[in-house]
N, C-alpha and C positions, 0 to 999 in steps of 0.2 A: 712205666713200671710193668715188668714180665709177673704176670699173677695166674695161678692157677687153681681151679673148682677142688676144690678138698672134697674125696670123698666123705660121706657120709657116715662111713665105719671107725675113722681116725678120731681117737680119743685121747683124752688127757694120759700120761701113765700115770703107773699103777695099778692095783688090782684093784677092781671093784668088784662088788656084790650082783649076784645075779640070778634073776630070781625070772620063772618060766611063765607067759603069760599067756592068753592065747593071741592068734595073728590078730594085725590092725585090721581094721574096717577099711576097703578099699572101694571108692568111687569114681569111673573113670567114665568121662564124657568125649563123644566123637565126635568128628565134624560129619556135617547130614551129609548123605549118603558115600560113607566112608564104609567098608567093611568091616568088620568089628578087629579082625586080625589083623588085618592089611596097612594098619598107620600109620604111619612112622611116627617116632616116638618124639619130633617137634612140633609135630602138627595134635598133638593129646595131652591134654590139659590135667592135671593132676590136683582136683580140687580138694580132698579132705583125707588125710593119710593121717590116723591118731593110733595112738596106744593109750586104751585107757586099762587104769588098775585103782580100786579103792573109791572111784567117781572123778579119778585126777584125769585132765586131757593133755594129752602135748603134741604137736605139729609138728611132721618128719615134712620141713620144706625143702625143695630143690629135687624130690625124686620123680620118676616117670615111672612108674611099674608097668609092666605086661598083665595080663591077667594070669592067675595061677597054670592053668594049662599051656598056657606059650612058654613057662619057667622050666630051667631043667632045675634038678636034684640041690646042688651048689646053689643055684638062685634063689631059690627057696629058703634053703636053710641061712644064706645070709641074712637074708629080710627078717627072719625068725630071729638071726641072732642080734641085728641091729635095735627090734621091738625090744629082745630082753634087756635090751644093754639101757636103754634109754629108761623103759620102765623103772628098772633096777634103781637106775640114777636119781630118777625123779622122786622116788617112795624110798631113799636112804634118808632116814634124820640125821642120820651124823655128819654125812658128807654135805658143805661145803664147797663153792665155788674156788677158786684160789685166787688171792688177791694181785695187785701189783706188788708188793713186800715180796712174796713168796719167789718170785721171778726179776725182782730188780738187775740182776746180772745180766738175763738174757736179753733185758730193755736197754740196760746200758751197752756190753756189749751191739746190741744191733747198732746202738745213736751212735757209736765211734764207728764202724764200718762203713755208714756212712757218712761218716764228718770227711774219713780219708778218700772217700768217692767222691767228696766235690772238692778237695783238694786240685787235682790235676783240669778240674773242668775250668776252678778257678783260677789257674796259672795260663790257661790256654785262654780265655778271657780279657787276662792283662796283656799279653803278648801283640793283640793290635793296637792298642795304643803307642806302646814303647818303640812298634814300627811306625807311627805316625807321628811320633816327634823325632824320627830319621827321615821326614820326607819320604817314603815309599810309595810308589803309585798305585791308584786303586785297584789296579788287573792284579796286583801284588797280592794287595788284603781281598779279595776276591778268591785266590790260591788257598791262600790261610785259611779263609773261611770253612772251607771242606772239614776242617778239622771236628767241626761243632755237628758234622751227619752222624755220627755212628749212632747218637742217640736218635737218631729217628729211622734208623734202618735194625734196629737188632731183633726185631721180629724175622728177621730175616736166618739168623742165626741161633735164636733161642730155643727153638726145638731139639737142636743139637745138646748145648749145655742143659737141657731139663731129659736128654734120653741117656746120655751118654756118661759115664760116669764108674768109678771103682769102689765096689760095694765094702768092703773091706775099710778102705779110708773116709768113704763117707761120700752121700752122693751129692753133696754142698759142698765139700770140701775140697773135693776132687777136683772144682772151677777154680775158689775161689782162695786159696793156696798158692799154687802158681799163675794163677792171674796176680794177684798182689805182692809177689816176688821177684813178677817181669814188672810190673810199678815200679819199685823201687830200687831195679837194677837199672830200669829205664833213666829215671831221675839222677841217679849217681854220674851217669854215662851224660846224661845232658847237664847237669854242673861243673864235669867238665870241657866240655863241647860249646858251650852256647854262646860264651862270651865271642870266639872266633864264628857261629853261626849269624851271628846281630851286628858283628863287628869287622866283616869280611874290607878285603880291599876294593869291593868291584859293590861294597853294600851289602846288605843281609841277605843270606843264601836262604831264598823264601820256599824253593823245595823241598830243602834239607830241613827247614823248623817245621815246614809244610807235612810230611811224612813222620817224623819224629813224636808230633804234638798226636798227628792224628794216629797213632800209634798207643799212646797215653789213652785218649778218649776212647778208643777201640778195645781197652782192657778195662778201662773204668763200664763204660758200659756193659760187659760181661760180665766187671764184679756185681752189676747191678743186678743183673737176672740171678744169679746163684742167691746173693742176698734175700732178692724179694721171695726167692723159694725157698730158703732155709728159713725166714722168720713166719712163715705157715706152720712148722711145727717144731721151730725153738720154742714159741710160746705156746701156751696152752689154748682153747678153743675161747673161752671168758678174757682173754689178754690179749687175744689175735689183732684186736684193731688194735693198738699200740703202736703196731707195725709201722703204720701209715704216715703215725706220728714221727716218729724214729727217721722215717723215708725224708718227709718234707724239713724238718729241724736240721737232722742231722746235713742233711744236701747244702742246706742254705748256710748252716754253719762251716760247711769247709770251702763253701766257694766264697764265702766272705773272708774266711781267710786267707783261700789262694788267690782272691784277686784285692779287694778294698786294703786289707793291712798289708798285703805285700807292696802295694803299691805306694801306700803312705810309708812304709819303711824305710824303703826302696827311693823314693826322692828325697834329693838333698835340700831344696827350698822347705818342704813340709818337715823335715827333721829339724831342720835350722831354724824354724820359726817355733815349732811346739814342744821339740823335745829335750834341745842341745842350748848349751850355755855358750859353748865357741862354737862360730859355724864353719862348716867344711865342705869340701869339695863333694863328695859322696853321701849316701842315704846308707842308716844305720846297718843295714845288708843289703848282697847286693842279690842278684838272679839266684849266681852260682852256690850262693850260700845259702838262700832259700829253699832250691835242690834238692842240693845233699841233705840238710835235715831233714828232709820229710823223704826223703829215699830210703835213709836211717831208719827211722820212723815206721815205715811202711814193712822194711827188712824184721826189725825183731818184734812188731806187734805182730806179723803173718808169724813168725817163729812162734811163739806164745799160741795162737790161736792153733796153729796145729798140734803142737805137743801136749796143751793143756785143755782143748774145748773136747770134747766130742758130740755128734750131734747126737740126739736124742732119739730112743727107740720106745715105741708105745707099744703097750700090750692089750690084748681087750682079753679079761682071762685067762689061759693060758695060751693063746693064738698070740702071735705075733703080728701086729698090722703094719702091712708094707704102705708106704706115703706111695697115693694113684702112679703110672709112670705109662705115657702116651707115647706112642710110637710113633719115629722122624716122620717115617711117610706120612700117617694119620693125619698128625698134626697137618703138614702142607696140604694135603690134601684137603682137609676141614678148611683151611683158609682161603683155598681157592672156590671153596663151596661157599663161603660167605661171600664173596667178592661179585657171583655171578647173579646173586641176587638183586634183583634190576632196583630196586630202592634204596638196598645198602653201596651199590656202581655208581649209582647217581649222587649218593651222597657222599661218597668216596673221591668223586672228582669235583665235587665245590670244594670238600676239603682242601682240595690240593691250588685251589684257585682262588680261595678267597682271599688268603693275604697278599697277594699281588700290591692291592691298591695303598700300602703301608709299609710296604719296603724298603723304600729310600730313606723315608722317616726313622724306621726300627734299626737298618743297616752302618747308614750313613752318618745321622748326624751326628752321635759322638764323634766321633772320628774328626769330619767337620769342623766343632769344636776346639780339639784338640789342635788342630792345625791353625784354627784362628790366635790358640796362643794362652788359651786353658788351661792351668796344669792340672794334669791327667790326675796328679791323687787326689786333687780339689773334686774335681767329678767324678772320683767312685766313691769319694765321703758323701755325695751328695744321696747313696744308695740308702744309709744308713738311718736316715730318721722315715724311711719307707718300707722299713721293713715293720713297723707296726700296721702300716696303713695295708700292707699287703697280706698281713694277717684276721686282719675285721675285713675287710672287703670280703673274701670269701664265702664271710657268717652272714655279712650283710646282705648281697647280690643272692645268697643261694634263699632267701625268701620267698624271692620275684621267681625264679627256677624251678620251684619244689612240687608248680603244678604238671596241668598235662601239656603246656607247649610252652617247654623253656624258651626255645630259639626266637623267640618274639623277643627275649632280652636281647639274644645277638643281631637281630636286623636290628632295633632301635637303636643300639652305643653305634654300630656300624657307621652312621654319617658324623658321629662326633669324633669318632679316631679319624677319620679321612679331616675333617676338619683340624683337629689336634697337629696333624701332619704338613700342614700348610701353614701352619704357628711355628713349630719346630722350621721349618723353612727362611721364617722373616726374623726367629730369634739366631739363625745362624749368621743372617746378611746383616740387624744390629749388632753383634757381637764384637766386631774390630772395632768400630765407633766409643765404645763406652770403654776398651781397653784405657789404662792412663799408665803413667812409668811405676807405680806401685801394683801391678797389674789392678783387675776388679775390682770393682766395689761393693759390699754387702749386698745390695739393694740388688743387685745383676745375678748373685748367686739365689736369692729370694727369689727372683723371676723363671728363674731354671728351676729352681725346685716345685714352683706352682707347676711350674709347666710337664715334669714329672709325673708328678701328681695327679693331673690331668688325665695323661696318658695310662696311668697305670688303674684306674678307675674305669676308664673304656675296653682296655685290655683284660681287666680280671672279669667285667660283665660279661666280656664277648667268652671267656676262656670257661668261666662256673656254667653258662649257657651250655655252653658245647657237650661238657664233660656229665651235666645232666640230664642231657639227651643221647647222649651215649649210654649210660646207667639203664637208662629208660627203652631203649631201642636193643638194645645185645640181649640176647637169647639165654636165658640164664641156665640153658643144660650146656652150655658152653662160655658161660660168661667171661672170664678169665682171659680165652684168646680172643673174645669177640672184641673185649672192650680194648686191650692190648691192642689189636690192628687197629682199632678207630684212633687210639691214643696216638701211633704212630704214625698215620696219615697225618692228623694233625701237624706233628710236626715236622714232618718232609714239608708243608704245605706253608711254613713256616721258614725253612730254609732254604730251600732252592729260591725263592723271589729275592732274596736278601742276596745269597751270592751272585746273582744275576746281576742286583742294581749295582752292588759294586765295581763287576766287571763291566760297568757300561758309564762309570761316572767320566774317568780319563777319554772314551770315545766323543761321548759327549760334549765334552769341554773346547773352546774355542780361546788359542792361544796368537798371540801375534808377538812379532820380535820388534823389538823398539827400541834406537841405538844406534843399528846394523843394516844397511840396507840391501835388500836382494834377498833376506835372509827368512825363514819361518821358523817357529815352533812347534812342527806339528807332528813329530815323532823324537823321543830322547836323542838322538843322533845329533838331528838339526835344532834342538834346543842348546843341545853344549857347544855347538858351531854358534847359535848365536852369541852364548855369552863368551865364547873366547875372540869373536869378533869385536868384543866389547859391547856388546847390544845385553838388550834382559828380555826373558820371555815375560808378557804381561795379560793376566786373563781377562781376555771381554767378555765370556759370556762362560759360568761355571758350569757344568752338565749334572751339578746338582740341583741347583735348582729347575732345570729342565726335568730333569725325573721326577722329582717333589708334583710338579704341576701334573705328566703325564700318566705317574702312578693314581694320582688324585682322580683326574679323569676315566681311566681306566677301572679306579675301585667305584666310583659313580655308577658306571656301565653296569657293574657286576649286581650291587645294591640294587637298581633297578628290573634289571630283567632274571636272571638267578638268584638277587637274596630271595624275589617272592616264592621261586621255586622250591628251595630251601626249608620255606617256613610251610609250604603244601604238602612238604615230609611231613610232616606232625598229622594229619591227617588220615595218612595210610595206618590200615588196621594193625594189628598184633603181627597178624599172620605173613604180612610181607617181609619181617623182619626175621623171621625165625628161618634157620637151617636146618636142612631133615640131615641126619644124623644117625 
């Protein structure tokens, strides 16, 4: 999520009362033998910044001030105007915080913008499956894959949509308007396209879904940066964490519904057994129809939101307060300034290397699955009694987290996911065995679901770890992109291993033709030469479970020599972490 440091000047609107006090008490400590002038302003500590009136105290956190003689005229007078505003605030009896009641709108609105943010994330989710019960090769779903980067690159991008913008229509709106207009033109244009894209004569045209999807994701994730900046001061300053909530519900509610219910829709065995009194060929919608409603969908709620929202203007007084606005260069520039900081480099590249050893496991084994003869909306139903477990885990694990070396949670689950992964491996190779002519049996979906379970307990320790130490480590005069770039390494560090293992499952694999003599399997060409020789290609040795074993080893490797390094991050002082600025 694109988050930015809210000045300290942006207030609720309204007029409030303002009443003149004299300046805070200003305390500022240097590091030893630092110049008094000469500091930069992340290396200076800003221990006690009050305004007091009447014997009341209140804490201005987040600033860095100069001392008065480094301030010109304007610097000044804002500090002055900030003391009064706060004073002011704190010694009103009448006023009032503002509840949740008084804003339910802009809570709701935010939870529908992003319900239809994880719409297309969710449609782009179900789309490997439906190519894995065409038989698709795994270099194929490897292609697809790309589709799932743009959320881990739009740091890359974001400084644009947070500089760029038409003051006039709104500088949220100006993204997130015709980002959500190219959604749902998109969607139109793919209901009617997809069925011939899935359905080709030569097989599913995987660059055409390939480009298409990733197209979708590339807009969804832009809606996302405008969203997360417009609910900074849709809501008020007492409603601002809401946000967050809005962020994770709303996401989880539309990729549930673009992948899990479309999916059980969308099959005709699942319709025909739960929903339907005669059973038919088809699931109660299909792709195309999925689509277009939500194209629909996307078209007149963007129409609504532009003709009817506007974004809010707050005043402090009679002064107008503009929402901070960081400049393209600045911003890259600041990030390449964090980057070169030799603990935040080091820590940037285990990110990008630790999930290596869980790859094949995270990538592959639905798929796997699926091919074994699974039906696909059996196991994305299996999502759904995990989304309680995935919401107490968070409460639970951030316990263990809250002190000063989270990451000792992440080295500890570490050998139980690499183990978990090697589970997922021998539940893929029982899985044909337990098949019968009524497919599964309860007791085999039980097993998957522990086994879920399992994983998504090692996975949220290792993820609340991380994201704790992130909190903890980013420079809070730049919080917002600090924590942003760590967010997104993350998960590049998460994606690249996974498209990798895919495009390496079909290399891997050892195929022999039996039937046909003289003949091999070892490229599609000389596969359909064998079977039109009458031979069948027959696998001896799968290259998944090759990967399973050598991601395993290789995540070993990491655990051993880099997790401890990792965990000697925790170690280094304050000061290695911050960026002068």
């Amino acid at each position: 999520m694109y988050t930015r440091r809210v000045p300290l000047d942006m207030q609720p609107a309204g007029k409030l009362p303002t009443t003149r006090v004299p300046k805070p008490d200003v305390t500022i400590e240097f590091a030893e033998g630092s110049a008094p002038f000469d500091v930069p302003c992340a290396v200076m500590e800003c221990r006690d910044l009050t305004s007091h009136k009447n014997g009341r105290q209140r804490k201005l956190a987040g600033l860095c001030p100069r001392p008065e003689a480094m301030m010109d005229a304007s610097e000044t007078g804002l500090l002055e105007e900030e003391a009064d505003f706060l004073a002011a605030g704190s010694d009103s009896e009448d006023r009032r915080p503002p509840g949740i009641r008084s804003e339910l709108g802009n809570v709701l609105l935010l939870l529908f913008l992003y319900v239809l943010q994880g719409i297309p994330l969710g449609l782009a989710g179900s789309i490997p499956l439906i190519l894995q019960s065409q038989s698709v090769s795994y270099r194929d779903q490897a292609i697809f894959s790309f589709v799932f980067w743009p959320f881990s690159l739009k740091l890359v991008w974001a400084p644009l949509v947070d500089a760029l913008y038409f003051r006039k229509f709104g500088r949220r709106k100006s993204w997130l308007v015709p980002t959500q207009y190219l959604l749902g033109l998109f969607m139109i244009y793919l209901s009617v396209r997809v069925e011939s894209l899935l359905q080709g004569e030569g097989g599913p045209d995987i660059l055409a879904l390939t480009a298409v999807f990733f197209m979708l994701a590339f807009l969804a994730a832009t809606q996302d940066i405008a969203v997360d900046g417009w609910a900074l001061t849709m809501l008020s300053r007492e409603n601002v964490g809401y946000a967050s909530t809005c962020n994770s519900v709303g996401q989880t509610a539309g990729y549930f519904l673009g992948n899990v219910l479309f999916l059980a829709l969308e099959s005709a065995d699942f319709c025909n057994k739960y929903l339907r009194a005669q059973p038919q060929d088809t699931g109660i919608v299909t792709l195309s129809d999925f689509l277009f409603f939500w194209g629909v969908v996307f078209l007149v709620s963007t129409t609504l939101v532009a003709v009817m929202k506007s974004e809010s203007v707050r005043y402090k007084g009679r002064r107008r307060v503009e929402e901070e606005t960081q400049g393209v260069c600045e911003t890259y520039r600041l990030l390449i300034s964090i980057i070169k900081r030799p603990a935040v480099f080091t820590f940037c590249a285990l990110l990008l290397t630790a999930k290596v050893g869980f790859s094949a496991a995270d990538a592959v084994t639905g798929l796997k699955l699926v091919e074994a003869g699974v039906p696909k909306a059996q196991l994305a139903l299996l999502a759904v009694p995990m989304v309680p477990l995935q919401i107490l885990l968070p409460l639970l694990i951030s316990k263990y987290t809250a002190g000063p070396r989270p990451l000792d949670v992440f080295y500890k689950a570490f050998p139980f996911r690499l183990i978990i992964g090697l589970e997922f491996a021998l539940l893929v190779w029982w899985t044909p065995s337990v098949r019968g002519e009524e497919g599964f049996p309860v007791y085999y979906y039980g097993v998957v679901l522990l086994s879920y379970a399992l994983h998504q307990v090692t996975l949220y320790s290792m993820y609340v770890a991380c994201m704790a130490f992130h909190a903890k480590v980013s420079d809070p005069l730049i919080g917002g992109t600090y924590m942003t770039l760590l967010n997104t390494l993350t998960n590049l560090g998460g994606n690249w291993p996974s498209t990798v293992a895919l495009w390496l499952v079909d290399p891997l694999t050892w195929r022999e033709c039996q039937g046909a003599a003289g003949l091999t399997c070892s490229s599609p060409e000389a596969a359909k030469m064998c079977v039109k020789e009458g031979g069948a290609c027959v696998t001896t040795l799968d290259g998944y479970y090759v990967e399973s074993v050598a991601c395993v080893l290789m995540g070993v490797a990491w655990w051993v020599w880099l997790g401890k390094k990792m965990r000697k991050l925790q170690d280094q002082s304050p000061a290695a972490w911050r960026c002068r600025v």
